[in-house]
SEVEXKE-244042 format. One record per residue (C-alpha): residue number from 1; residue in one letter; y, x, z. Coordinates in nm, 3 decimals. Layout:
// residues N
<rec n="NUM" res="A" py="Y" px="X" pz="Z"/>
...
END
This chain:
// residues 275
<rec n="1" res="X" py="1.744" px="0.771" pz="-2.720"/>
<rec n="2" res="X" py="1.798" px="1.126" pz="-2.563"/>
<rec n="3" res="X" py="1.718" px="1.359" pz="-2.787"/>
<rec n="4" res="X" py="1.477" px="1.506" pz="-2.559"/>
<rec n="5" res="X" py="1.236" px="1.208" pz="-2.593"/>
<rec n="6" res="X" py="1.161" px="1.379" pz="-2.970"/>
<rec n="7" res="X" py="0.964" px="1.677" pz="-2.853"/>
<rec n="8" res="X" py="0.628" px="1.569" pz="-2.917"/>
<rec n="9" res="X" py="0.767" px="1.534" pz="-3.286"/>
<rec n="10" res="X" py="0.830" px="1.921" pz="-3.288"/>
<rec n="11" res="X" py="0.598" px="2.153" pz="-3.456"/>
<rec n="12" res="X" py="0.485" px="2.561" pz="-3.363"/>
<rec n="13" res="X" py="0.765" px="2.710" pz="-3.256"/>
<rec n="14" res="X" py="1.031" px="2.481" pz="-3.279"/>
<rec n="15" res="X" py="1.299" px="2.387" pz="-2.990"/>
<rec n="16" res="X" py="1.503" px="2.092" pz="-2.965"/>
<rec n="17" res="X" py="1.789" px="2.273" pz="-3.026"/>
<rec n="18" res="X" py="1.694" px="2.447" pz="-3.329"/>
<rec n="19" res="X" py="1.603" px="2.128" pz="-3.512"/>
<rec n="20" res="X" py="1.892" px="1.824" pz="-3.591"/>
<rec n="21" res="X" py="1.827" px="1.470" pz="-3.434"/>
<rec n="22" res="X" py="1.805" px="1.332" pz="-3.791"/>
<rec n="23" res="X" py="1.506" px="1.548" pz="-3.850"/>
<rec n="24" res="X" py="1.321" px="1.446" pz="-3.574"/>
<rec n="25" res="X" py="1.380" px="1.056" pz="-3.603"/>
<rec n="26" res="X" py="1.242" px="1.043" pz="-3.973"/>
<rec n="27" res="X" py="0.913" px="1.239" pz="-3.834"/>
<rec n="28" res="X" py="0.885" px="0.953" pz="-3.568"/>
<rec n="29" res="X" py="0.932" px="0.724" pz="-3.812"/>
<rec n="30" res="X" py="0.683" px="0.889" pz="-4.061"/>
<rec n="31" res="X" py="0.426" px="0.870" pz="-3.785"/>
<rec n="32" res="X" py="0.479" px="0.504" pz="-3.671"/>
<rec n="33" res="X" py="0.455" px="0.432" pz="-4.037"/>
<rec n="34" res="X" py="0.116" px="0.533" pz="-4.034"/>
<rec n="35" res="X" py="0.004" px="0.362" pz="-3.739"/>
<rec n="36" res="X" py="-0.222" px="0.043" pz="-3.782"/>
<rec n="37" res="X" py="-0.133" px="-0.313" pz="-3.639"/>
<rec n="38" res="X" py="-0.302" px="-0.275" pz="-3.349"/>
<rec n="39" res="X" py="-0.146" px="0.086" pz="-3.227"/>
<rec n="40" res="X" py="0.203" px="-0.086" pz="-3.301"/>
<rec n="41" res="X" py="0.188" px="-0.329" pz="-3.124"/>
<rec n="42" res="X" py="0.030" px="-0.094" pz="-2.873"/>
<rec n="43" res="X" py="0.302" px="0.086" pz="-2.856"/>
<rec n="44" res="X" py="0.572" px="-0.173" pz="-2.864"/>
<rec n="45" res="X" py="0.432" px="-0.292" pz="-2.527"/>
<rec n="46" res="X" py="0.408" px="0.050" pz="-2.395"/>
<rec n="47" res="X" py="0.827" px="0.085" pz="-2.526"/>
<rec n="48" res="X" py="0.851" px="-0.254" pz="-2.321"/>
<rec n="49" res="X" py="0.713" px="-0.143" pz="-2.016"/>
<rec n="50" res="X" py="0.944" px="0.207" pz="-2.023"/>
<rec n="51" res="X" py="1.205" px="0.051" pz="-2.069"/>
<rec n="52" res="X" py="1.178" px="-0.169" pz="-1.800"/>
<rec n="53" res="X" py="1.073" px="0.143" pz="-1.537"/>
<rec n="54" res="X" py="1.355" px="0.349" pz="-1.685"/>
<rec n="55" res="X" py="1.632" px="0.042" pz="-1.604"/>
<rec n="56" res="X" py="1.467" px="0.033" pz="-1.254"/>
<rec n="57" res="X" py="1.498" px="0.384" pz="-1.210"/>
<rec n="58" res="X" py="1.905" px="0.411" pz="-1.382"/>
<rec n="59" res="X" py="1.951" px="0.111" pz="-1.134"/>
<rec n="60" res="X" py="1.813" px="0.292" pz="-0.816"/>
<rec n="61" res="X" py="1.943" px="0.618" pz="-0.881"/>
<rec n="62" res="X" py="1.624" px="0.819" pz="-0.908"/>
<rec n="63" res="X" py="1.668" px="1.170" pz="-0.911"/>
<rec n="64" res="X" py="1.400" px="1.420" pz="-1.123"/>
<rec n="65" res="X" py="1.450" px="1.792" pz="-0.918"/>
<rec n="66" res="X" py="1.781" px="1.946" pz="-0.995"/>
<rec n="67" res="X" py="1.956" px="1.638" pz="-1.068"/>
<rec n="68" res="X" py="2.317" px="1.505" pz="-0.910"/>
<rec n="69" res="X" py="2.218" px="1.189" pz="-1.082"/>
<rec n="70" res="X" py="2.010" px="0.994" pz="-1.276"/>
<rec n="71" res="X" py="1.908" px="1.192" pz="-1.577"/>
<rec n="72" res="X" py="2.231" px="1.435" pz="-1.535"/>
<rec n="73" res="X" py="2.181" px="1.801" pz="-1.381"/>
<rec n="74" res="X" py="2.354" px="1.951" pz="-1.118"/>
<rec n="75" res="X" py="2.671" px="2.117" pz="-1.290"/>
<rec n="76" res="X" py="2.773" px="2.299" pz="-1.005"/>
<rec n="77" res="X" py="2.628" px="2.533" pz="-0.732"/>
<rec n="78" res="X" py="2.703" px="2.298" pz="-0.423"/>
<rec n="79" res="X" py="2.573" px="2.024" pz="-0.677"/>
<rec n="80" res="X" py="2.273" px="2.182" pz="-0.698"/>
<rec n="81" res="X" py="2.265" px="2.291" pz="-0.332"/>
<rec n="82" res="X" py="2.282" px="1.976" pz="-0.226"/>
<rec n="83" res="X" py="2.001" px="1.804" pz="-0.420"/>
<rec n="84" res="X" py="1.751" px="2.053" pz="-0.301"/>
<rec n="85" res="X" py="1.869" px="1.997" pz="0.079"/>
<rec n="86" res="X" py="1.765" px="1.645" pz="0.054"/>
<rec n="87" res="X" py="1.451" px="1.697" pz="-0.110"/>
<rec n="88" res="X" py="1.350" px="1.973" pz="0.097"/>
<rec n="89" res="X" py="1.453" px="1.737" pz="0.395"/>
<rec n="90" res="X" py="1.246" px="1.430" pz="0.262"/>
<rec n="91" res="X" py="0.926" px="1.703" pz="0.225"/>
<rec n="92" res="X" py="0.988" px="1.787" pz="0.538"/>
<rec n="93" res="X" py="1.038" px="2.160" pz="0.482"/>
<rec n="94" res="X" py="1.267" px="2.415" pz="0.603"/>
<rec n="95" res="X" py="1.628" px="2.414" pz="0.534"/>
<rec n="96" res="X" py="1.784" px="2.676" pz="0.304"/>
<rec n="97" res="X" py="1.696" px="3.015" pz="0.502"/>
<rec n="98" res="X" py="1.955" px="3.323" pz="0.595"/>
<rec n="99" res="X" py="1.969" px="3.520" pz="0.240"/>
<rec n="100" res="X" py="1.791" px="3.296" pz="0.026"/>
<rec n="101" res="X" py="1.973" px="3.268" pz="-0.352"/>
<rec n="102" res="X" py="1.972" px="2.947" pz="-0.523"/>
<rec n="103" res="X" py="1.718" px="3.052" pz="-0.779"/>
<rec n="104" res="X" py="1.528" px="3.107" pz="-0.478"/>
<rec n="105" res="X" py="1.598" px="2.786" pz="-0.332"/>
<rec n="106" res="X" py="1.532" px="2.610" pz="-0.674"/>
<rec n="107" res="X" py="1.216" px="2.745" pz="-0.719"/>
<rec n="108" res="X" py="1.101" px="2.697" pz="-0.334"/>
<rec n="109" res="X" py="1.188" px="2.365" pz="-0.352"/>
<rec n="110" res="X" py="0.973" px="2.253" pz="-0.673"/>
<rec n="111" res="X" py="0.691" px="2.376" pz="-0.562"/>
<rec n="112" res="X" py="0.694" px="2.187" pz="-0.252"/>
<rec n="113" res="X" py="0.812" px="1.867" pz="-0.447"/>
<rec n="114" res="X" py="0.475" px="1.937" pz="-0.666"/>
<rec n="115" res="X" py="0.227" px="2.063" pz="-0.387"/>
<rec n="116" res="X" py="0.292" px="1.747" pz="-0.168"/>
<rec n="117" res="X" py="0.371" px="1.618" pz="0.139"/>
<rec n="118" res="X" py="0.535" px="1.308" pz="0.360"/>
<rec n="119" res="X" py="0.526" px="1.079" pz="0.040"/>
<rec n="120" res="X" py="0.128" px="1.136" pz="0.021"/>
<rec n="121" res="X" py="0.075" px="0.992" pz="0.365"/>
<rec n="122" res="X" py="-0.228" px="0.808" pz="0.424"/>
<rec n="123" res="X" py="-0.432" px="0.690" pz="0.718"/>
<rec n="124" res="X" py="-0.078" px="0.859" pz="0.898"/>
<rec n="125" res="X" py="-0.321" px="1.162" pz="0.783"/>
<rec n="126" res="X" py="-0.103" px="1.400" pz="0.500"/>
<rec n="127" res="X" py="-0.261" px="1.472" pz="0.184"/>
<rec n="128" res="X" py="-0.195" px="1.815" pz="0.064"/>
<rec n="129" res="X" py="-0.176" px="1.800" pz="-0.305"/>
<rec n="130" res="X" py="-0.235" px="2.153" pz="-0.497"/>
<rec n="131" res="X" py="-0.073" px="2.159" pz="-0.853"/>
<rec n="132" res="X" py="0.179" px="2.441" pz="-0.921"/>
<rec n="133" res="X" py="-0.002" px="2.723" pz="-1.061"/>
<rec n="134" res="X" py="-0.307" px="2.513" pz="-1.048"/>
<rec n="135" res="X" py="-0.331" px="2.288" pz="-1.337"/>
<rec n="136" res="X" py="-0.096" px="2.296" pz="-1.630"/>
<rec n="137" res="X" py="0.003" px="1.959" pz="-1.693"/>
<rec n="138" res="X" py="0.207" px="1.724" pz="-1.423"/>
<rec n="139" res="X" py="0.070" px="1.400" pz="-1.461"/>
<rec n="140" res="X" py="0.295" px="1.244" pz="-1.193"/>
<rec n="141" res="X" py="0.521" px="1.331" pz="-0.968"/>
<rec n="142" res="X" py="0.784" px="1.099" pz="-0.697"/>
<rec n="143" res="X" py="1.142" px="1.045" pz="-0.795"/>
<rec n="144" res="X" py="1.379" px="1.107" pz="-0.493"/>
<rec n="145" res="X" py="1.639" px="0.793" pz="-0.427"/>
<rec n="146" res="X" py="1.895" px="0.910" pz="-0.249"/>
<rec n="147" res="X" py="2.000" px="0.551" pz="-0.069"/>
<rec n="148" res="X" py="1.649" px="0.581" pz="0.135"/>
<rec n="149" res="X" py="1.658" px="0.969" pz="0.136"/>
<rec n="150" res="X" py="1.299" px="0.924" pz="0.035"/>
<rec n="151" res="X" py="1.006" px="0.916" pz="-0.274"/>
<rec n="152" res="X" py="0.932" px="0.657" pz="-0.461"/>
<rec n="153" res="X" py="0.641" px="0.572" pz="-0.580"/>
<rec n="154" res="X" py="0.805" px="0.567" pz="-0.953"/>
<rec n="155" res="X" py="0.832" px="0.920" pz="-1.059"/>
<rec n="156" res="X" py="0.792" px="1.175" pz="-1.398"/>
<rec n="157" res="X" py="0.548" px="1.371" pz="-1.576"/>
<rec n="158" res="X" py="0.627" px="1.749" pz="-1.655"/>
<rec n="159" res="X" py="0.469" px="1.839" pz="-1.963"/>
<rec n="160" res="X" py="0.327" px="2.225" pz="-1.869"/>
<rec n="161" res="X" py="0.464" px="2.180" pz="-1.520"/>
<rec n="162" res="X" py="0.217" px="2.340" pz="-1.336"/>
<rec n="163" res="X" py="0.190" px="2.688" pz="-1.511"/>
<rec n="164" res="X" py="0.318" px="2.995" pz="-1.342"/>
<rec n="165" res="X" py="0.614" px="3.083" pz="-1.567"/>
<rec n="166" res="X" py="0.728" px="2.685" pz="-1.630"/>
<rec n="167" res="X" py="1.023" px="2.800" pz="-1.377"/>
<rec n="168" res="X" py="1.129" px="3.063" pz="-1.532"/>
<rec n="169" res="X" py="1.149" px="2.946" pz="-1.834"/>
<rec n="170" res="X" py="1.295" px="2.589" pz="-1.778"/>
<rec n="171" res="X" py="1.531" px="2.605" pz="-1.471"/>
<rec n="172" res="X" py="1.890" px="2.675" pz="-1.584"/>
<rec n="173" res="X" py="2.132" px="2.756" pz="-1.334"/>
<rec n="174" res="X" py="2.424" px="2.583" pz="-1.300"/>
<rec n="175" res="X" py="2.744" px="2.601" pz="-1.500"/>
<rec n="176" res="X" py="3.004" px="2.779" pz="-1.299"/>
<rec n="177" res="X" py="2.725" px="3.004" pz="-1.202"/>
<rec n="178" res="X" py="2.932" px="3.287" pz="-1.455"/>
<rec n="179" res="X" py="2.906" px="3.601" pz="-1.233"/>
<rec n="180" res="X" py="2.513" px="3.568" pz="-1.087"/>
<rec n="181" res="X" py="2.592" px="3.347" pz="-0.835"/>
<rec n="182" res="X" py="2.259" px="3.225" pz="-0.835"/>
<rec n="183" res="X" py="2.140" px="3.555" pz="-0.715"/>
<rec n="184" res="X" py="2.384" px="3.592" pz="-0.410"/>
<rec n="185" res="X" py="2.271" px="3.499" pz="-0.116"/>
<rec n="186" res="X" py="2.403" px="3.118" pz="0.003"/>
<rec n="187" res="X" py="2.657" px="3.131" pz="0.248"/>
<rec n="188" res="X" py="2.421" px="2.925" pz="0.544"/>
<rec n="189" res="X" py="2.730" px="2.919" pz="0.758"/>
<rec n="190" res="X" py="2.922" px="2.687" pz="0.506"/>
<rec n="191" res="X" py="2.684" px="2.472" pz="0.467"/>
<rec n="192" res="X" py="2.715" px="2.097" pz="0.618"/>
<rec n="193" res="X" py="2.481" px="2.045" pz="0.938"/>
<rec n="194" res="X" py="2.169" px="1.861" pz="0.838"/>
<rec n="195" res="X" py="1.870" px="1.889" pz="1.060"/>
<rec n="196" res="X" py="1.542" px="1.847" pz="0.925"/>
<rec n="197" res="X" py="1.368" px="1.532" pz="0.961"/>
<rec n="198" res="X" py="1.146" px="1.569" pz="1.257"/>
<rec n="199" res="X" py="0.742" px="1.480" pz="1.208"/>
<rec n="200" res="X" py="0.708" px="1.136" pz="1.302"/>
<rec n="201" res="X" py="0.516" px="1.081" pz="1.637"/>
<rec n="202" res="X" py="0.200" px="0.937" pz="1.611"/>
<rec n="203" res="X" py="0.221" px="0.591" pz="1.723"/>
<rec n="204" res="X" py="-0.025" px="0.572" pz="2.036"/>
<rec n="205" res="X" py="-0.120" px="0.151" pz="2.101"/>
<rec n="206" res="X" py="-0.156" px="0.100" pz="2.437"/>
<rec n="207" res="X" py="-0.530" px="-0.032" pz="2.524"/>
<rec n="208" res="X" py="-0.523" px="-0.365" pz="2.722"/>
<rec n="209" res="X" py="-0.806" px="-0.375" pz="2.967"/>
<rec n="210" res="X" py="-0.990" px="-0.671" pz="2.849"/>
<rec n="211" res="X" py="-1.055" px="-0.897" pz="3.163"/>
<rec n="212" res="X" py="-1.399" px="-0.988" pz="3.271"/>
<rec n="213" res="X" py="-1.513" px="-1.320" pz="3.163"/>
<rec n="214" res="X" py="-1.535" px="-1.581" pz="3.450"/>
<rec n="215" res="X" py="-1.851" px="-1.713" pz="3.522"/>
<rec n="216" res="X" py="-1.856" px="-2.113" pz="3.527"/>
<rec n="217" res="X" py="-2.055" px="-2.313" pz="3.775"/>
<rec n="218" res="X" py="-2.397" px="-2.407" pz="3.688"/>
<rec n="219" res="X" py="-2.359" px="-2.809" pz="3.590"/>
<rec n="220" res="X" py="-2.514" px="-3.064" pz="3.824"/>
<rec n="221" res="X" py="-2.779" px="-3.202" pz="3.665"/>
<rec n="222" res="X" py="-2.796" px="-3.517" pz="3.482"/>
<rec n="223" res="X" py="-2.943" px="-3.810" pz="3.580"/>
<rec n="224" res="X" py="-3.015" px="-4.068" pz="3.352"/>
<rec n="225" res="X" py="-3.131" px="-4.422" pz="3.459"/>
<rec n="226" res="X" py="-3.484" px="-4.491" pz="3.371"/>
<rec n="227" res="X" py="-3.527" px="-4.622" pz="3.016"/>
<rec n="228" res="X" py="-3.621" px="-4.928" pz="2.957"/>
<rec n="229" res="X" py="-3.904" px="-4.913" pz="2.741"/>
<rec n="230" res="X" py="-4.071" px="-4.664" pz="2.997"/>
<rec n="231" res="X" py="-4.272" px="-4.916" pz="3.209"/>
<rec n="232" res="X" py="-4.453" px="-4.670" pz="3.453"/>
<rec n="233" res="X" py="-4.118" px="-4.595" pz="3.600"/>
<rec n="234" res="X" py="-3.941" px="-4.963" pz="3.637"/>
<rec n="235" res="X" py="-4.002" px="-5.210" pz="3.943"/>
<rec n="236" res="X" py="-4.096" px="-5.533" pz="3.741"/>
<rec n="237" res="X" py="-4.188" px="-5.722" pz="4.046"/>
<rec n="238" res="X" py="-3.808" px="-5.670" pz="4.202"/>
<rec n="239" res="X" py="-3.675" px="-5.774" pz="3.866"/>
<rec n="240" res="X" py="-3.912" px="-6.088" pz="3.822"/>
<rec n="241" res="X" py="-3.821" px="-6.198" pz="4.194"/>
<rec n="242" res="X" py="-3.452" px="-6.159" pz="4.108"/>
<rec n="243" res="X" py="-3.486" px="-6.340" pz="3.833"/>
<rec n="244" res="X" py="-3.561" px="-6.648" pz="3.975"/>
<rec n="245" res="X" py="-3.394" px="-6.587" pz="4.224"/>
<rec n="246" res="X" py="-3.100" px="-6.626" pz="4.002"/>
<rec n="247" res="X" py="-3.246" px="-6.883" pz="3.787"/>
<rec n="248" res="X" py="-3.339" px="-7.081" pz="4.122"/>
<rec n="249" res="X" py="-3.663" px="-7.143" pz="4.060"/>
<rec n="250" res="X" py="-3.946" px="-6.966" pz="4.336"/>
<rec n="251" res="X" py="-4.090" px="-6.660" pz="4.261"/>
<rec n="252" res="X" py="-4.436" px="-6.638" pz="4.199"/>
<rec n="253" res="X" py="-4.587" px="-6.277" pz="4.183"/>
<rec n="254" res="X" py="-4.683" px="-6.205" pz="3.804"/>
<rec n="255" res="X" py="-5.040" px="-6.125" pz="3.769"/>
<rec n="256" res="X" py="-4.937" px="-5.859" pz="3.475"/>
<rec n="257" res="X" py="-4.617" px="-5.710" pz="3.575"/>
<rec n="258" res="X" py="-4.575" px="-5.453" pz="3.287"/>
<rec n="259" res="X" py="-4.602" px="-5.728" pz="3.014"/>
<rec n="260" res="X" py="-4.287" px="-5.889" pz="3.229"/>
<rec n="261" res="X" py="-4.076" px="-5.770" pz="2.915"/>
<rec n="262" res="X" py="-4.207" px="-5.971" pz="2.660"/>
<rec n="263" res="X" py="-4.120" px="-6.328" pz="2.593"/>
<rec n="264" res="X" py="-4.360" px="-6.628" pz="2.739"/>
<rec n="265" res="X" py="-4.444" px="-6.671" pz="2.373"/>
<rec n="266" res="X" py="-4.524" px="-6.322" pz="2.281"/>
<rec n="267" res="X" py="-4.729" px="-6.308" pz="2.618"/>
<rec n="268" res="X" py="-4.930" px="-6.609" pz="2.506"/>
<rec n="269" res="X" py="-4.996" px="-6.477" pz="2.145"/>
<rec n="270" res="X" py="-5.084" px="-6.163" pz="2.219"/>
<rec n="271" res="X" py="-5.286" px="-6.186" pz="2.542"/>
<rec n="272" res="X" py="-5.356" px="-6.566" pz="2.569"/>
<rec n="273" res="X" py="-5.144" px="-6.636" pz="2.879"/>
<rec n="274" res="X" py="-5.098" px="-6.989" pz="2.975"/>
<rec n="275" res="X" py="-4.756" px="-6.898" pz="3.145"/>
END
């Protein structure tokens, strides 16, 4: 574990490098001794999860601001140089200016990496997000990866981040920076060509005219054949003549034609027919 990751073990007015390693693991383990069941195992599963984001991020790349690497600073001034390029290009901000120093640069840079920009698109609407010099904690901000030359969504929290003088009294400039180089102006002219990324468009869709529905022709109407139980409309004394026609008997005109669909019997019973 980097030695770093024992600072919330530190008391008043100690620094990491004043006190030894050994010191600062037997306070951790002090204060995990004291912790009940349920805040370790708590905290193993928040260990767990860490350790899983930190392998993603060692595997990825993922560079904090300043870094050449994963979790290793820029050692030299091109190093450097060349980290804050790509972030600046990625924010979508200026590239490093005629006379500009590299604590100038540095400083430029992480306050745009803090204040926002492309990598809090939404709605293809930017978010501008306010936090240097405006709140004192960093509660989150992207980690660059430098094989998409973008953010990702995984990124860091900077303890006091957002205060005025956490520059000043954190960045370190690099280490064959022996004569105040990073207080001479960059040499622009040496510098490899690297436009900035230009804004996206916005992406216009093209409206398709929606065509008029076609009117169908009114249906022909339907014409059903007459039911059969509806008497009023059928010809009984066609059908009777027919009949017997067929049956080759002569046709004599039925007194009740609209009883013609009942049986002889059922005529008989019900109305006394002798038929």
């Amino acid at each position: 574990m980097s030695k770093s990751n024992y600072a919330q073990y530190l008391r008043p007015g100690e620094t990491l490098e004043q006190i030894p390693i050994g010191t600062l693991r037997k306070r951790k383990w002090d204060a995990e001794r004291r912790l009940s069941e349920e805040q370790r195992k708590a905290l193993a599963e928040e260990r767990r999860e860490r350790a899983i984001q930190t392998a993603k991020m060692r595997n990825l790349d993922m560079r904090f601001w300043g870094d050449s690497g994963y979790d290793h600073p820029a050692e030299t001034v091109a190093e450097e140089i060349a980290i804050h390029r790509l972030f600046l290009r990625a924010l979508r901000q200026e590239d490093v200016k005629p006379g500009e120093t590299l604590r100038e640069l540095a400083f430029r840079t992480y306050v745009a990496w803090l204040d926002g920009a492309s990598w809090m698109d939404y709605d293809t609407k930017k978010i501008p997000i306010k936090q240097y010099g405006v709140t004192d904690d960093i509660g989150w901000v992207p980690a660059y990866i430098p094989s998409t030359r973008s953010f990702a969504f995984e990124g860091f929290a900077i303890k006091g981040g957002g205060k005025k003088d956490w520059f000043e009294n954190n960045w370190v400039p690099p280490a064959d920076c022996k004569n105040g180089e990073e207080d001479q102006p960059i040499d622009v002219h040496g510098l490899d060509s690297w436009p900035i990324t230009p804004e996206p468009e916005p992406k216009i869709e093209e409206v398709k005219p929606v065509p008029s529905p076609v009117p169908e022709p009114p249906s022909a109407p339907v014409v059903r054949p007459p039911s059969l139980t509806d008497y009023s409309s059928r010809d009984y004394e066609s059908e009777s003549a027919a009949q017997c026609y067929l049956a080759g008997r002569s046709y004599k005109p039925d007194k009740h034609p609209e009883r013609s669909h009942l049986s002889r019997a059922d005529r008989r019973f019900l109305y006394g027919e002798n038929i």
